[in-house]
C-alpha positions in Angstrom: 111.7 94.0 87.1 113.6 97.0 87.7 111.8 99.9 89.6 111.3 103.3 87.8 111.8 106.9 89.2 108.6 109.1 89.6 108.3 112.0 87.4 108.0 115.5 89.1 104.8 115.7 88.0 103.6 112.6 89.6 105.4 113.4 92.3 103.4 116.7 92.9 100.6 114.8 92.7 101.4 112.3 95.2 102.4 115.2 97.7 99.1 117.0 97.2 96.9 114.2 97.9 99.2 113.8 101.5 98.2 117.2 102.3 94.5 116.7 101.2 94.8 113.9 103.5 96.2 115.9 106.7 93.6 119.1 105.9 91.2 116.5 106.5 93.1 114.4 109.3 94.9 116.8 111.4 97.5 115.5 113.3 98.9 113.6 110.8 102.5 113.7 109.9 103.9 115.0 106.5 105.3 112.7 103.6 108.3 111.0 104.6 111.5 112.6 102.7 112.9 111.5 99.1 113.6 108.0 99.6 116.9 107.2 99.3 116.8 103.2 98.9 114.7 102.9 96.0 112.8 105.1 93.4 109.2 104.0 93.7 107.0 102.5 91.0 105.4 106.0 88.6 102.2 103.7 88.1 101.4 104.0 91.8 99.9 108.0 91.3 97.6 106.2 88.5 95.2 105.4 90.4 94.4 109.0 91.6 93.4 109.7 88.1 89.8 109.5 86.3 89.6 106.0 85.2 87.3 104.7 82.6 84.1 102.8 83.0 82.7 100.0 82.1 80.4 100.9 80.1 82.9 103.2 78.0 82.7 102.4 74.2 85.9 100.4 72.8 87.3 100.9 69.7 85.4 98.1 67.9 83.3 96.0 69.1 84.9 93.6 71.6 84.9 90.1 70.3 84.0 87.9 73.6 82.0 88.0 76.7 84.1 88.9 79.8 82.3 87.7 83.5 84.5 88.9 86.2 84.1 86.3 89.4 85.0 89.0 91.4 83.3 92.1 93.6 86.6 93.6 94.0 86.4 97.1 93.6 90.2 97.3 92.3 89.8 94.1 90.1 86.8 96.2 88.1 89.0 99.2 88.2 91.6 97.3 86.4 89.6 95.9 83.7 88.3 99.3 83.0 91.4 100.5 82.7 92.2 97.8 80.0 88.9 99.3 77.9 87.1 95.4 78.6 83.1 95.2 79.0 82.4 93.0 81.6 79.8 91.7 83.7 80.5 91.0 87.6 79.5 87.2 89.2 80.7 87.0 92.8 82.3 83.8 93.9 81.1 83.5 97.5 83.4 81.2 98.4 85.0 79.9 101.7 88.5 81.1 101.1 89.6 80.1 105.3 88.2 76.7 104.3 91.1 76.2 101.7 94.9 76.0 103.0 97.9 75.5 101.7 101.4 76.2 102.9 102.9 77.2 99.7 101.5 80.6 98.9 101.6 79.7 94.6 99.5 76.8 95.3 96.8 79.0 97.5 96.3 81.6 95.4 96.1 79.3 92.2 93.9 77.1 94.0 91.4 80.1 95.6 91.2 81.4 92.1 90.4 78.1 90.3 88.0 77.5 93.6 86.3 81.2 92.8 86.0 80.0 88.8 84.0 76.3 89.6 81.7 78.5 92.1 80.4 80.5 89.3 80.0 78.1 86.8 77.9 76.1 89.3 75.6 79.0 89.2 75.7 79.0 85.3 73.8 76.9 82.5 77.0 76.5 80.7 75.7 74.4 77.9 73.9 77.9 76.7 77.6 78.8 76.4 78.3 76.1 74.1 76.0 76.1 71.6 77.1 76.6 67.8 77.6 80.0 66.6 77.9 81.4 70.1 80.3 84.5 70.5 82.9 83.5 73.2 82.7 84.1 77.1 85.6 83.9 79.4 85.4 84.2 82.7 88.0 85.5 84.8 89.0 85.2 88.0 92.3 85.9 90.5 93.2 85.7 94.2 96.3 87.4 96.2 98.2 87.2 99.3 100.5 89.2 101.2 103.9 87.6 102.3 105.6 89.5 105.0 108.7 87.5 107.0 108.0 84.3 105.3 104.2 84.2 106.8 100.8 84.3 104.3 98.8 86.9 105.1 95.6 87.4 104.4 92.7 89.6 105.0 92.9 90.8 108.9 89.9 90.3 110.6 90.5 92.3 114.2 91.7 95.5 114.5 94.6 94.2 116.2 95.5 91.7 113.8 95.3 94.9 110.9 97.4 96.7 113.5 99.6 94.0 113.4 100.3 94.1 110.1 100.4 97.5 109.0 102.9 98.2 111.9 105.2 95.4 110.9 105.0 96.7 107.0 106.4 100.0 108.5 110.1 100.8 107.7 110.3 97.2 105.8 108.9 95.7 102.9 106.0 92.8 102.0 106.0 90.4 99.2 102.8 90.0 97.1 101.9 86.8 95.4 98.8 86.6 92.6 96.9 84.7 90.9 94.7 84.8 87.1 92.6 82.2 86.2 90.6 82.9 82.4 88.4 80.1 81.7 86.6 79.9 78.5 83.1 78.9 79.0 82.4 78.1 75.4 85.7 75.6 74.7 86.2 74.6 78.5 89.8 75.8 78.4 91.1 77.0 81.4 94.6 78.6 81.9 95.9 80.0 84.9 99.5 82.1 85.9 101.6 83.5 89.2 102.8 87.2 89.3 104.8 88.5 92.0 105.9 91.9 93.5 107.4 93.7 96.4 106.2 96.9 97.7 109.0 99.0 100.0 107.8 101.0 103.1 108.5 104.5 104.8 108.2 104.5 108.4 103.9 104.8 108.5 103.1 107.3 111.5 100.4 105.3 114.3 98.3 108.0 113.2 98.2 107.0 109.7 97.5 103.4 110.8 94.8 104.4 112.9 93.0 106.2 110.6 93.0 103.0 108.0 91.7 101.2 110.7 88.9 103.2 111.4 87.8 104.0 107.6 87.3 99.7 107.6 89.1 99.4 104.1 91.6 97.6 105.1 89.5 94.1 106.5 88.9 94.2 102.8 91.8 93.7 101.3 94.9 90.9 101.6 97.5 91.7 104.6 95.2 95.2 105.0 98.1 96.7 102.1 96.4 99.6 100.6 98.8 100.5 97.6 96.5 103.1 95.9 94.8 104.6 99.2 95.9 108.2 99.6 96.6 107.9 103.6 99.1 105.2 102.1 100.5 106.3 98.7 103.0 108.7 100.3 104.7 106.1 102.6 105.3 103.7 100.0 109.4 103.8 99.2 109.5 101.5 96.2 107.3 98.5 94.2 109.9 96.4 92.4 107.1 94.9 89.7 103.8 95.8 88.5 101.3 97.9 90.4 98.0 96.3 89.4 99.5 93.3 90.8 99.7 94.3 94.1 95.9 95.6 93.8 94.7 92.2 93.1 94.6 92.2 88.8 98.0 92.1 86.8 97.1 93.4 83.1 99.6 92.6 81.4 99.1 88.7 82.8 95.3 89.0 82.6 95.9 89.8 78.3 98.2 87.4 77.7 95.8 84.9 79.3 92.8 86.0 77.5 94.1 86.3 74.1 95.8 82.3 75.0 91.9 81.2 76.3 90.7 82.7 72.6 93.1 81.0 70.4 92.5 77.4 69.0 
């Protein structure tokens, strides 16, 4: 997928919230200049606008039950942004207890992993009874790929050192997972979606800083797309934005509306 040029507008935006940043940080460099490689994604400034919650009202009703096996704070961002009611289930899974070399096969398997932990929790035959709306339950999983090694979340400072220095001046491959099962059929489908995020060089300041706000032990590789200490370092994403924070949409509807047909 071919990356996009910000518009102006989005760019202004992008500079403000760097210079909220340093008012609040001082010390902290400026944005980097106009990069020069690549144009960077225009979805990235999205997510410094009002999103839409949960509980907003859709259009019509919706015609399923959504569970999200997820306590991902950008997951539930995501699917708000896609007008779905949900309901959140955590997995509470093991995820260093289940390798694989191939990054495609860990993702898919952590996701599919996070799915059969919820169901365990659930009665699913109350799912399955006649004249039962629908429920699907969702789940995903990412990794960050940078020089050929799976990373995923640090759990040192050092190691999150570690990586957000080696994503400076170079670029990381993301790899993701979605995983709809439908609780009422037992139909499960699952799908890959992958994307490359391009980087600035990131000042030690502006690593420091992500270190000591904790964020980034929560999140695969410690790569903070949407985070405004970030946001202004990141050159180019060469595929879809959401994908890199953990949800693709465009993945996640196709699956669902597949999981709801016959």
């Amino acid at each position: 997928m071919p990356p996009y040029r910000i518009p102006s507008l989005l760019r202004l935006r992008i500079a403000a919230a760097a210079l909220c940043c340093q008012q609040r940080r001082p010390g902290i460099p400026g944005t980097p200049p106009t990069p020069t490689r690549r144009p960077c994604f225009p979805r990235l400034a999205a997510r410094m606008s009002p999103m839409a919650t949960a509980s907003s009202s859709p259009s019509s009703p919706q015609p399923f039950k959504l569970i999200l096996g997820s306590s991902s704070v950008a997951r539930k961002h995501i699917l708000e942004e896609m007008g779905l009611e949900f309901q959140v289930m955590t997995a509470d899974i093991d995820e260093k207890s289940i390798r694989r070399e191939n990054p495609d096969d860990l993702v898919m398997v952590l996701a599919e992993a996070k799915a059969d932990a919820v169901m365990s929790r659930l009665n699913i035959a109350d799912y399955q009874k006649e004249g039962s709306q629908p429920t699907l339950l969702i789940t995903s999983d990412i990794v960050v790929v940078h020089e050929g090694i799976i990373r995923e979340k640090p759990t040192t400072k050092e190691e999150a050192r570690q990586f957000l220095k080696g994503y400076s001046g170079g670029h990381v491959s993301t790899v993701g997972s979605v995983v709809v099962t439908n609780l009422t059929t037992g139909k499960r489908l699952g799908s890959l979606d992958k994307a490359e995020v391009y980087f600035h060089d990131i000042p030690d300041e502006v690593i420091e800083n992500l270190i000591d706000e904790g964020v980034v032990f929560r999140v695969a590789g410690g790569l903070l797309l949407e985070h405004p200490l970030t946001l202004p370092f990141v050159e180019a994403v060469v595929g879809s934005s959401d994908s890199v924070m953990g949800l693709s949409k465009e993945i996640a509807k196709k699956l669902i509306h597949d999981a709801l047909s016959a």
